[in-house]
N, C-alpha and C positions, 0 to 999 in steps of 0.2 A: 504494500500500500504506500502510496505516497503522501507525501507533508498538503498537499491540495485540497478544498476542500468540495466532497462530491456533489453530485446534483441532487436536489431534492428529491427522492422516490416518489413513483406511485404505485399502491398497493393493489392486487391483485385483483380482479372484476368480482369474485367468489374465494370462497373459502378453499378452494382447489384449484383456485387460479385461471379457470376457465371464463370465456367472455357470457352475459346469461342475457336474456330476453328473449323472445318469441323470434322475432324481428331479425335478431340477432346480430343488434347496435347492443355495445359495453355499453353497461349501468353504469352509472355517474355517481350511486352510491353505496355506500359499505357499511355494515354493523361494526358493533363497538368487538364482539368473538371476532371477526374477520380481519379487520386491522392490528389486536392483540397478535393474533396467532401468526399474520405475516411478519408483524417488524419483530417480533420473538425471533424467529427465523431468520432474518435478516439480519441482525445482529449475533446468533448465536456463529453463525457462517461467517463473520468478519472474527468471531473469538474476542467479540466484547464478555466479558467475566460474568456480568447476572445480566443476561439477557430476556427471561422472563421479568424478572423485578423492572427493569430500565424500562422495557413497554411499559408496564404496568403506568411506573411512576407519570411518562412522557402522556401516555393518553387519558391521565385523568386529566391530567391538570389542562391538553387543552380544551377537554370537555369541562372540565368545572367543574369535577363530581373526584367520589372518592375512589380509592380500587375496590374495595368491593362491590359498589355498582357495575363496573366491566362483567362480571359476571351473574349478578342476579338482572342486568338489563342486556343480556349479551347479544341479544337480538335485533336491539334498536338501533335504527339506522343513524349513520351520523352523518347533519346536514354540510355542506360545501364549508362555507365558514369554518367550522370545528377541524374540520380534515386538513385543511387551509392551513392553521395553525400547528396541528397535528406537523403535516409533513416538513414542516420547518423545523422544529423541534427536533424529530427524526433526523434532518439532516446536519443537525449541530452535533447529534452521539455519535453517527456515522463517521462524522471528522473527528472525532474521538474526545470532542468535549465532555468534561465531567457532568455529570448527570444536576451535580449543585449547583454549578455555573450555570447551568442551563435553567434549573430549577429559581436559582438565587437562594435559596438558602439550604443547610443543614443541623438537624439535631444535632444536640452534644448530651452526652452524659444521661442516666438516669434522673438529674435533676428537672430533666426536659426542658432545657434552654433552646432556642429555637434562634439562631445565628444565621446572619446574612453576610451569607459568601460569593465572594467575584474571582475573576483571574487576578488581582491585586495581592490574595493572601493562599494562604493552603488550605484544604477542605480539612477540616476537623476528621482524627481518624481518632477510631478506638482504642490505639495502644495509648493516647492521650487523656483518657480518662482513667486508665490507671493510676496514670499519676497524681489527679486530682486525687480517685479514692485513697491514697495512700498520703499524702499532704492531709488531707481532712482527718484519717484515722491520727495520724499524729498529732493533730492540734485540736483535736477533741476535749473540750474541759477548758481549755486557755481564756479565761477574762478579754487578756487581748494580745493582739501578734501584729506587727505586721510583717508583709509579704509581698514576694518582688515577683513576678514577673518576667521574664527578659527573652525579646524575641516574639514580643504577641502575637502575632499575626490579627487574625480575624476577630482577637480577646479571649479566645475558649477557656485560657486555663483560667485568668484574674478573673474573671465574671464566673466560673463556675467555682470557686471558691470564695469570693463577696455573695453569692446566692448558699451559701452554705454555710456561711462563717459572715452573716451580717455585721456584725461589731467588729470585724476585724478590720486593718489599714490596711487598703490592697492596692500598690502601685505596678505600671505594666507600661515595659517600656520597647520601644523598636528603633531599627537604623531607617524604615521605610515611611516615607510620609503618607505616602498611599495604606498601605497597611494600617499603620496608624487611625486613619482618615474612616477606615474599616470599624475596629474597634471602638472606635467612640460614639460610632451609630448605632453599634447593639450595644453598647450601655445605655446611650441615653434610650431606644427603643428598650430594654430591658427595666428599664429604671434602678441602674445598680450605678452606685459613685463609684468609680476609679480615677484615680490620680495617672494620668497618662503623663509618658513622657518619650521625645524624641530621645533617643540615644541611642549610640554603636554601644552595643551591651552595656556596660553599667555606667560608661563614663558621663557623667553628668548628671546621674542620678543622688539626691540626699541621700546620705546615709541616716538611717535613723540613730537618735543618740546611744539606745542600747544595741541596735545591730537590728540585722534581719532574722525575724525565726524560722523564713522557708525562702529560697528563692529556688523557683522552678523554673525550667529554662524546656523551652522545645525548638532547641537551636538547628540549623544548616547541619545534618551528620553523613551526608552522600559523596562519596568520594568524586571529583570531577571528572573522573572517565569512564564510572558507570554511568552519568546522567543520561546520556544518550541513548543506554538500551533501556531504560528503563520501560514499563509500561506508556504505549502515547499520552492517555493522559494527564501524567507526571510532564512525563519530557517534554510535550508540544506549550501545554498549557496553565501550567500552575509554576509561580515566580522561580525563578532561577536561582534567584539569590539567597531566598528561604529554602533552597536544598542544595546546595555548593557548601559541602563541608571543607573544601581542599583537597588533597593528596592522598591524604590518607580518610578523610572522613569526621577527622575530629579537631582540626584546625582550630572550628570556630567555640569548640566545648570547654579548647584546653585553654584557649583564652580568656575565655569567662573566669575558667579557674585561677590563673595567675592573677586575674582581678578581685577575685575574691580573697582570696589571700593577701596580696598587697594592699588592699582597704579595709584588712580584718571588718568585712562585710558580715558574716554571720553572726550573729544573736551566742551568749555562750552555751546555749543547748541546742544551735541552730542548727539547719542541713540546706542542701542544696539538693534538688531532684531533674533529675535527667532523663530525658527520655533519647534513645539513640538507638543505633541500627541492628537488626538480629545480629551481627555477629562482632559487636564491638563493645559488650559487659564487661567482659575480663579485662582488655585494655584500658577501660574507663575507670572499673574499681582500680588497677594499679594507679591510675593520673591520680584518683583521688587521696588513696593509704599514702602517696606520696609527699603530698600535702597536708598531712596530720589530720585527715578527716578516714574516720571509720565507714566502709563501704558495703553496704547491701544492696540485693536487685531483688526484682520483683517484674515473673513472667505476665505474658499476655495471654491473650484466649486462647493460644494457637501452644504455650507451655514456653514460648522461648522470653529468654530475660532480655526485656525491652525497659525495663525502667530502671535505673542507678542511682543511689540514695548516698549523699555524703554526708554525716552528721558529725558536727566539732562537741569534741566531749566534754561537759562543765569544768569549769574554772579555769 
C-alpha cells in the first residue's frame, strides 16, 4: 500500500454484491447489515486490526445512532446523505487514519473521561492507564500531593488523576504548543483545574517547596528507526515527536531522569512513573537503581512490564 490516500469506496448493490432490481438498474441504496458487512471486509482485506469494531464504530456515528442499532435495525435502508458521510469516513481508515482522529475523540481509563483527540497528540492507549491505577493506589489516603505530569499530550494522565484525586495539585506540562492547546480543552470541557505549562520536560516548571510526590511521565520511548515500520497509523499519523525516543529509545526518559535528580525534584517518599516500551523494563529499572531510586514494574493486559516505578526512599 502506499502513503496516498484512496478513493472513496462504494459498497456493494447487495449483501453479495450483486446489482438487484427487476429492471436490472443498481439500487442506489443499502441497509445498515449490508454496508456493516462490506466495509468489515474491506478492511479486514487491507489487515486493518479490528475490523468489525472500526465499521461498527464509522457507521454509527455517520448514522447518528449507537452500535447496537446496526443490528437490531439491520435492515433499514440508509438514505444518500448518511452513506455520503459514511463513505468519507471509510475513506479516512482506508488511508489508515486512527479511528479517534477520525472519530475526534477517545475514552481513557475506567474513570470514563471522555478526551478529545486530533493528529496534534497521541490517542490515549491502555498501557497508560496503568499507570494512573498504580499513581492513585499509591497516593491513596494523602491529604495532599502534588503531581507532575511531563509530556501530556492530549492531558490523559493529569486529568485522570485531578478526576481521582480532587484535592490534589496537579501540574502537566509539554514541549508542544499544539498539544498543549489539546489538553487545556478537555480540562476546561472536563471541568478539572490543571496548572498547564509549556516546557521541554521539567525545565521551567516550579518546583514545589517540599518536592513532587508522583511525577508521571509518558515520554517519546520508540527508537528512531523503528518508527517507520511501525503500524501506518503510528507512523503516517500521530506526532513524531511524541514517539522519537532516539537511538536507543530512551533518550528522552533518561533525560527527564538526570533532571530529576539535579532539581532533587521528588517529594522525600516521592516516585517517578514510567511508562515505556515492551522490551525496555530492565534497562529503565537499571537508569533508575542508578540514580538512588528503588525500581518496580508493573505489567499490562497482555502480562509484559510496560510500567516502571522509581521511588526515592525517606529521609
Amino acid at each position: 500500500m502506499t502513503d496516498s490516500t484512496p478513493p472513496a469506496p462504494a459498497p456493494p448493490n447487495t449483501a453479495g454484491g450483486a446489482a438487484a432490481g427487476s429492471s436490472g438498474a443498481p439500487r442506489s441504496r443499502w441497509s445498515l447489515g449490508e454496508l456493516l458487512d462490506w466495509t468489515q471486509a474491506r478492511f479486514a482485506e487491507l489487515g486493518i486490526e479490528q475490523p468489525r469494531l472500526d465499521a461498527e464504530r464509522l457507521l454509527a456515528r455517520a448514522i447518528g445512532c449507537n452500535r447496537i442499532t446496526l443490528y437490531t435495525d439491520r435492515d433499514r435502508l440508509v438514505d444518500d446523505d448518511a452513506r455520503a458521510r459514511f463513505r468519507e469516513l471509510v475513506r479516512r481508515r482506508l488511508a489508515r487514519e486512527p479511528v479517534a482522529y477520525i472519530e475526534g475523540t477517545r475514552g481513557f481509563h475506567a474513570l470514563g473521561l471522555e478526551l478529545t483527540v486530533d493528529a496534534r497528540v497521541l490517542v490515549p492507549r491502555p498501557e497508560t492507564e496503568h499507570l494512573v491505577d498504580w499513581l492513585l493506589e499509591d497516593t491513596q489516603g494523602r491529604e495532599h500531593a502534588a503531581i507532575l505530569d511531563v509530556g501530556t499530550g492530549s492531558g490523559a494522565i493529569a486529568l485522570a488523576v485531578k478526576h481521582g484525586r480532587a484535592h490534589f495539585d496537579v501540574t502537566a506540562c509539554d514541549v508542544s504548543p499544539d498539544a498543549l492547546a489539546v489538553a487545556r480543552d478537555n480540562g476546561t470541557r472536563l471541568g478539572l483545574t490543571i496548572h498547564w505549562v509549556d516546557a521541554d520536560l521539567m525545565q521551567g516548571v516550579p518546583r514545589p517547596p517540599d518536592g513532587w510526590v508522583a511525577i508521571a511521565a509518558n515520554l517519546p520511548y520508540i527508537a528512531t528507526d523503528v518508527i517507520a515500520g511501525l503500524a501506518p497509523e503510528v507512523a503516517r499519523h500521530e506526532p513524531r515527536l511524541a514517539l522519537d525516543g532516539g537511538p536507543d529509545g530512551l533518550r528522552v526518559v533518561e533525560a527527564l531522569l538526570d533532571q530529576i535528580v539535579e532539581t532533587d525534584a521528588l517529594a522525600p517518599d516521592g516516585a517517578v512513573y514510567l511508562e515505556i516500551g515492551f522490551d525496555q523494563a530492565e534497562r529503565t529499572a537499571a537508569m533508575l537503581r542508578a540514580r538512588g531510586l528503588a525500581a518496580a514494574t508493573r505489567n499490562d493486559y497482555d502480562g509484559v512490564a510496560r510500567i516502571v516505578r522509581g521511588r526515592r526512599a525517606p529521609g
